[in-house]
C-alpha positions in Angstrom: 0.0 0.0 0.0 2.8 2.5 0.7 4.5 1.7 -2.7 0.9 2.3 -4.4 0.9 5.9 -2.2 4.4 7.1 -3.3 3.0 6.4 -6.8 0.2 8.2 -6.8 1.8 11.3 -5.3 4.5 11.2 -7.9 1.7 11.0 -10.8 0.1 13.9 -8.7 3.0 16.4 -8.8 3.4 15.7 -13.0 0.2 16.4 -14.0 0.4 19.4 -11.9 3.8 20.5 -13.1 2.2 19.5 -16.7 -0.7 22.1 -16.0 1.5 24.8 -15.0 3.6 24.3 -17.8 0.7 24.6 -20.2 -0.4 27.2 -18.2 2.6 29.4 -19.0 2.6 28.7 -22.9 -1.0 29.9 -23.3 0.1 33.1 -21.2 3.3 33.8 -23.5 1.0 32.6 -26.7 -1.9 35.7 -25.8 -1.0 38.5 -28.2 0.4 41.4 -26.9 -2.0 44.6 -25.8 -1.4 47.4 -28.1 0.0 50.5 -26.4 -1.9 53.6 -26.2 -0.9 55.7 -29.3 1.3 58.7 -27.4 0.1 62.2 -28.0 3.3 63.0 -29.1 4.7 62.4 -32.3 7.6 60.0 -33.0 10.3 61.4 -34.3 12.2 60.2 -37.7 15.1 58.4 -37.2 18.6 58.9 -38.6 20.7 56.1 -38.1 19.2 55.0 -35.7 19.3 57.9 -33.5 16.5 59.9 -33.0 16.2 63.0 -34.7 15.3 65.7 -31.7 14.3 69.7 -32.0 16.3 71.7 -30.3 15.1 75.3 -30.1 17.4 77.7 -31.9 19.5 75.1 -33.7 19.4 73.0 -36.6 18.3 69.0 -36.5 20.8 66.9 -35.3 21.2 63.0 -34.3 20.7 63.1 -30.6 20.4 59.8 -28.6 17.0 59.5 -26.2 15.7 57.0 -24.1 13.2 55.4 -25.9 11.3 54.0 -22.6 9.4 57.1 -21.7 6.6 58.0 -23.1 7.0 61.8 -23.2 9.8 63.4 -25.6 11.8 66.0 -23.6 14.1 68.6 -26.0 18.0 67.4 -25.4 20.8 69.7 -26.2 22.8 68.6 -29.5 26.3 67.6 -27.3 28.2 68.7 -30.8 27.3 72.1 -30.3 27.4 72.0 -26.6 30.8 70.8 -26.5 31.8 73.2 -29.8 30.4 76.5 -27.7 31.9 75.4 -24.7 35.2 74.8 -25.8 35.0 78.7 -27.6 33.6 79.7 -24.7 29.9 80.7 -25.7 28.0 78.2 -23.1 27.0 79.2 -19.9 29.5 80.6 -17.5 30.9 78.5 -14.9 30.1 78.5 -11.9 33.4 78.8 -10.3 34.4 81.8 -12.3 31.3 83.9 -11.5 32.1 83.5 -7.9 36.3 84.1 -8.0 34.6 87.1 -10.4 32.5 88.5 -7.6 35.2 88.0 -5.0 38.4 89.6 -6.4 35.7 92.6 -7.5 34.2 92.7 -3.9 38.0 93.5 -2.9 38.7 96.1 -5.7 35.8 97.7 -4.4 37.8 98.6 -1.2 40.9 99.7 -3.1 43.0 102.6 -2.6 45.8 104.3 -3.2 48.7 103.7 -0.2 51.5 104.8 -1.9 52.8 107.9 -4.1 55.9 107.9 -5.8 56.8 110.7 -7.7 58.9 109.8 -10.4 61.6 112.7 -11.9 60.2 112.0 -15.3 58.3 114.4 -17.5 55.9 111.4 -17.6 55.6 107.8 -17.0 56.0 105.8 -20.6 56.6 101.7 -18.9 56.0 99.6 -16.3 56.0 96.2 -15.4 55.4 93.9 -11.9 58.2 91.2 -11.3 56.6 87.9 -12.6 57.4 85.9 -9.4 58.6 89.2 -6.4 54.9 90.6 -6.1 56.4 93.7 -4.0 58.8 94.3 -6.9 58.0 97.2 -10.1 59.9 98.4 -12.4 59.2 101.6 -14.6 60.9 103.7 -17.2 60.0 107.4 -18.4 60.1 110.0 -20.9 64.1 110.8 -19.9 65.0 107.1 -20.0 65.6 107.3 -16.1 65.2 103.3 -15.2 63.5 102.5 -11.2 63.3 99.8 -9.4 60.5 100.2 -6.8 59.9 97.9 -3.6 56.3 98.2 -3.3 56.6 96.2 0.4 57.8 98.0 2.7 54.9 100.9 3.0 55.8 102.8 6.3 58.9 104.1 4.7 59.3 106.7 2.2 58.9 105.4 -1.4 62.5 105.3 -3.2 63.5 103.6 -5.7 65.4 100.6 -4.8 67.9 101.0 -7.8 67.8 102.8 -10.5 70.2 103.4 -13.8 69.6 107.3 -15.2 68.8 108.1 -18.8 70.2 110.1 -21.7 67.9 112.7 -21.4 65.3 114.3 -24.1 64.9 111.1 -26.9 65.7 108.6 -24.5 61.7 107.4 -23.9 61.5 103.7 -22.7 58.8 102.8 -24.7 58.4 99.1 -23.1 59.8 96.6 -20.4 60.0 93.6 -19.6 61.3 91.4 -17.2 64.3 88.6 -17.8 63.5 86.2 -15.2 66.1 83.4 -16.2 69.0 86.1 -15.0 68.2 87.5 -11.9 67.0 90.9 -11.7 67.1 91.8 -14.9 64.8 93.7 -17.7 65.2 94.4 -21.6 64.0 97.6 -22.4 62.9 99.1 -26.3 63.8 102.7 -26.5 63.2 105.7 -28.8 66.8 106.0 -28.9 66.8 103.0 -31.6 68.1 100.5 -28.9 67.1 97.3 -27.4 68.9 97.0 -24.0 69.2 94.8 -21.1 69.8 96.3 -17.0 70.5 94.0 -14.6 70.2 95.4 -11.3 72.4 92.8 -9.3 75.1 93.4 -11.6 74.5 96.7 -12.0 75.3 96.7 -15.6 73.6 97.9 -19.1 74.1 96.3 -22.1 72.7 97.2 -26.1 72.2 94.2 -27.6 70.2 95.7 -30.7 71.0 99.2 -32.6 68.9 100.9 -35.2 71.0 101.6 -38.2 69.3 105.0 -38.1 68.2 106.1 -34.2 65.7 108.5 -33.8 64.1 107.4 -37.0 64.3 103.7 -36.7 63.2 103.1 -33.0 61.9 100.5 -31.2 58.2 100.2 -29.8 57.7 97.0 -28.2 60.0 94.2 -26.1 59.7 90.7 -24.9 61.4 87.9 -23.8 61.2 84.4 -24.2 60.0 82.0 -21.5 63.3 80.7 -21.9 65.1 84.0 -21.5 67.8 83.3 -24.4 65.6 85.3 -26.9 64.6 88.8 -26.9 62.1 89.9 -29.6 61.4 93.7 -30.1 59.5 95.4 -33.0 60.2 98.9 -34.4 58.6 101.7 -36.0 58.3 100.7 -39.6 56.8 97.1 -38.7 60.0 94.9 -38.7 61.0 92.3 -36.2 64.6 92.3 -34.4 65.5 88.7 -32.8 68.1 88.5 -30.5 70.0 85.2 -29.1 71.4 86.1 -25.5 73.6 82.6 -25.5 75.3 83.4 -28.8 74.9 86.9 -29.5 73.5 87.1 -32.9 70.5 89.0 -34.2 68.2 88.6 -37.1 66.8 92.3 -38.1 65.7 91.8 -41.4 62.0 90.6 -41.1 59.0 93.1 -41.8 55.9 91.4 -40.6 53.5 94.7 -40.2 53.2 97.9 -42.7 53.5 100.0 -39.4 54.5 100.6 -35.9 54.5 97.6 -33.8 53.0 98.8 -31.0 52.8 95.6 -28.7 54.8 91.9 -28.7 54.0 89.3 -26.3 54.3 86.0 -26.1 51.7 83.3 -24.5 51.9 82.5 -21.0 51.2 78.9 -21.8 52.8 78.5 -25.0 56.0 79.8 -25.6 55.6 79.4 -29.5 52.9 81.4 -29.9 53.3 85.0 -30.0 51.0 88.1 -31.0 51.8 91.7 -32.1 49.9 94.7 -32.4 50.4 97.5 -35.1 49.2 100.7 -36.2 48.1 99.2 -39.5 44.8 98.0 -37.7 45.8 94.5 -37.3 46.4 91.9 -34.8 48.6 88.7 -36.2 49.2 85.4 -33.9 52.8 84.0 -34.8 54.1 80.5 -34.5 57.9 81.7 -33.7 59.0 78.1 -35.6 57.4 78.8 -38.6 58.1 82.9 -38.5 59.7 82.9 -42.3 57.9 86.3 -43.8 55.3 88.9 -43.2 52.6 85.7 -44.5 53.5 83.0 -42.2 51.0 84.3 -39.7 48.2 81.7 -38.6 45.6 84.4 -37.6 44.6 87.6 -38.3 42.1 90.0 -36.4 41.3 92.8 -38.1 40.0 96.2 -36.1 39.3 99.8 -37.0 41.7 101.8 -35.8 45.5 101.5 -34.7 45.6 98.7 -32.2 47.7 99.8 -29.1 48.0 96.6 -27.2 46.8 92.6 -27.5 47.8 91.0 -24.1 46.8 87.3 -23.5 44.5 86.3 -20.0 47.3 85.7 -17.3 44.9 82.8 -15.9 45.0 80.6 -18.9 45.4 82.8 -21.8 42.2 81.5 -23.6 41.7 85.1 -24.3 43.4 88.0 -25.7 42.3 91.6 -25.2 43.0 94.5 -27.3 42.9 98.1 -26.9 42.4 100.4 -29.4 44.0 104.2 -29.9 40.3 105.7 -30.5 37.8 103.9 -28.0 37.5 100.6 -28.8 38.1 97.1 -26.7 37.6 93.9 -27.8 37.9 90.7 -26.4 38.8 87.3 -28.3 38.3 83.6 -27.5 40.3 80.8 -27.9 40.8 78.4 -30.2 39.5 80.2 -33.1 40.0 83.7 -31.4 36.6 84.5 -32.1 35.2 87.8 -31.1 33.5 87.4 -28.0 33.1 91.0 -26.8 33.2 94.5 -28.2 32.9 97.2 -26.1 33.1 100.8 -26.4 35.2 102.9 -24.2 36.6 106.4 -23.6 40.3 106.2 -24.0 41.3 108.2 -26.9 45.2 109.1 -27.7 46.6 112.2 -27.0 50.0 113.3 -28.4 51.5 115.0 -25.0 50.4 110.9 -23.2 51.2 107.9 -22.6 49.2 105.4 -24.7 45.9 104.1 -22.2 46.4 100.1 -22.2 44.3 97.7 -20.2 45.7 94.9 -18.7 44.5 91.4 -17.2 44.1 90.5 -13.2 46.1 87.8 -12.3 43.7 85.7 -11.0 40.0 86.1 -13.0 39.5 87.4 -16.2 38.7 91.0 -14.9 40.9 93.5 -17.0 41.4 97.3 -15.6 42.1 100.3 -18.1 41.9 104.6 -17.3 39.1 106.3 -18.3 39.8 109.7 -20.9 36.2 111.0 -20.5 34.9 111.5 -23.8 31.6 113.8 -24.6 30.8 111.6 -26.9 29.5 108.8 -24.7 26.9 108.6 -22.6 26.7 109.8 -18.9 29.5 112.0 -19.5 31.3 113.7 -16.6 34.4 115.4 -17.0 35.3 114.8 -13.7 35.6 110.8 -13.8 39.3 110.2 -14.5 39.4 107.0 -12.8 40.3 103.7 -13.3 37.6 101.3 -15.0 37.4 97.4 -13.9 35.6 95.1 -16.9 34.8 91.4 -16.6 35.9 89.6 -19.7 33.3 86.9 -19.1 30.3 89.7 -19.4 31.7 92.6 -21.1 30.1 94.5 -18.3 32.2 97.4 -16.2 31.9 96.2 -12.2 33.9 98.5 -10.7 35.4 102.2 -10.5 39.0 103.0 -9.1 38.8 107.4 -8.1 41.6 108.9 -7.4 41.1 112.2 -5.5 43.7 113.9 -7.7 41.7 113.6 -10.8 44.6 113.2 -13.4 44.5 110.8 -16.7 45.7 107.1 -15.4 47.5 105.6 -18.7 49.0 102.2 -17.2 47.2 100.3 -15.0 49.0 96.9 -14.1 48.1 94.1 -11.4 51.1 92.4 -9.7 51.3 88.8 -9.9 49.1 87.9 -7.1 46.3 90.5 -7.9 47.0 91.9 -4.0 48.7 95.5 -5.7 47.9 97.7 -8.2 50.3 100.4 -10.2 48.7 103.1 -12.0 50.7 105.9 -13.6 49.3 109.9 -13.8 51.8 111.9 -15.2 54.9 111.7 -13.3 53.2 110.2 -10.8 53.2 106.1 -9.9 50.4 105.0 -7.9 50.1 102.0 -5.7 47.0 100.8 -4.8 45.9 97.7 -1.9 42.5 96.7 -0.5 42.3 99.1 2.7 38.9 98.0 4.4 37.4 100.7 6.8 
């Protein structure tokens, strides 16, 4: 009897396994419910990708989840990665707010030392790349100061100086030689290029004009790896001088006019731009730098272009000023114009070109103000010092100084804590003083 039970139970749990089975195959065998049409329309397809509208651009393959029943616009990630690498997406986040707080400190700036120069008139300056209490500046005499911007409790004198020729000596532009101690090259009206180093206390001409005081030289530089100094001169050529061996090249015209500006990158020490009075901006490759075509860009402006300096926080963007009243702002990699703004700084004969210059640390630039009737909100009184945001095009700020005077040069040190204006004879240091 128990072998007849165990039988039965086992014929028992087939027939229900069988059941189950059959159970499932009528389930799986039912035809599928058709889903409820969606109200919105499907999209075409483009390799398999659906093709999505995205407002204020063309069609484009965009991938989308095809599990949800709503269809929700998706930006095209070409052109989201292709703005944001020229710098046309949204800002960043962390730029607005190191924007806001370097500009909440300029707010509270003022002037805390006054040095009074012997010059007719400040024509150069320059902050010590890596010494932020450190300033050089040259003047109308060619009278050469070294200023130590630290010590504030004492009487502002230079720290070292080397004196000029006199009338037709103007320094028309330094810059520091970090690679050899204290030392600067200089580009002079006199027709030279010269180096001073102020540990040595020693001068050196390392380029002469053929004809001084109607061949001069308008714009310095040196190489990040301080064995070549490039200067430009008055009739557009290009004078290349090798510190280790001595030689120069001086036969290259690359603008119709004056060079008016030479720098090189801060990140790059191939690339190099130059600004001329024949209304054009050029961006050099130094390997390739054969004749006045082998330029790889070209930015065309209005008028004479005083300056093109590169950002000092990445130099994705290169900032011109103008000699009528124009600024404009470029983005890397194509160095596409990203803002334009009008502003009063016109030349005046009897002046030191007005320049702007980058902050250190944001893209803020600052430049003087030449109050110009011509603009709106006019006020002969407001010779101060304007503060612009590169990422907005918008002025934040307003540096017065109580003496009213025209500020020409306006240059950060290399920590963004000091700032060096020149009025005249007059040099101009300014710190956050909060009260």
């Amino acid at each position: 009897n128990s072998v007849n039970n165990m039988g039965n139970e086992k014929r028992n749990l087939r027939s229900n396994s069988s059941e189950d089975s059959e159970a499932k195959k009528r389930k799986l065998s039912r035809p599928s419910e058709e889903k409820k049409p969606s109200k919105f329309k499907t999209p075409s397809r483009v390799n398999g990708l659906k093709l999505i509208p995205v407002e204020g651009t063309s069609k484009y393959p965009v991938e989308q989840d095809d599990t949800e029943d709503t269809e929700k616009p998706v930006a095209n990630h070409i052109h989201f990665l292709n703005n944001f690498q020229r710098g046309f997406g949204k800002l960043s986040v962390i730029e607005q707010i190191a924007e806001q707080m370097y500009t909440r400190d300029l707010r509270w700036f003022t002037i805390v030392m006054q040095v009074d120069t012997p010059e007719l008139r400040v024509s150069g300056m320059q902050w010590h790349p890596y010494i932020p209490n450190l300033l050089v500046s040259g003047g109308k005499s060619g009278l050469l100061q070294l200023h130590n911007a630290n010590d504030l409790s004492k009487l502002p004198e230079p720290k070292k100086k080397f004196d000029g020729i006199g009338p037709g000596g103007t320094i028309e532009a330094i810059r520091f030689n970090t690679k050899r101690g204290i030392e600067v090259c200089t580009a002079s009206v006199d027709g030279t290029v010269s180096t001073y180093n102020f540990d040595k206390d020693l001068r050196s001409i390392i380029v002469k004009s053929s004809e001084p005081y109607r061949v001069w030289f308008c714009s310095v530089d040196v190489h990040s790896d301080g064995k070549g100094v490039y200067a430009g001169d008055n009739e557009g050529r290009l004078a290349i001088h090798h510190l280790d061996s001595g030689k120069t090249s001086y036969d290259l015209r690359i603008h119709k006019s004056k060079i008016k500006h030479l720098e090189f990158h801060p990140g790059n020490p191939n690339l190099m731009v130059t600004a001329s009075l024949d209304k054009k901006v050029k961006l050099w490759d130094i390997r390739k730098l054969d004749n006045k075509y082998s330029y790889f860009d070209c930015l065309e402006h209005m008028s004479a272009v005083a300056s093109a300096t590169f950002s000092r926080t990445d130099g994705c963007r290169l900032l011109t000023t103008d000699l009528h009243d124009g600024l404009r702002v470029f983005k890397a990699p194509n160095w596409t114009l990203e803002h334009e703004i009008g502003h009063p700084h016109r030349c005046f004969q009897h002046m030191t070109n007005i320049t702007a210059s980058w902050h250190p640390a944001t893209d803020l630039f600052a430049i003087g103000r030449y109050p110009d009737p011509r603009f709106d909100r006019y006020d002969p009184g407001a010779r101060c010092v304007d503060v612009y945001s590169a990422l907005s095009g918008k002025l934040h700020c307003q540096l017065m100084d109580s003496g009213k005077l025209l500020t020409s040069l306006s240059y950060f040190n290399s920590t963004g804590s000091m700032l060096a204006t020149a009025t005249g004879r007059k040099i101009n240091i300014w710190q956050c003083r909060r009260t």
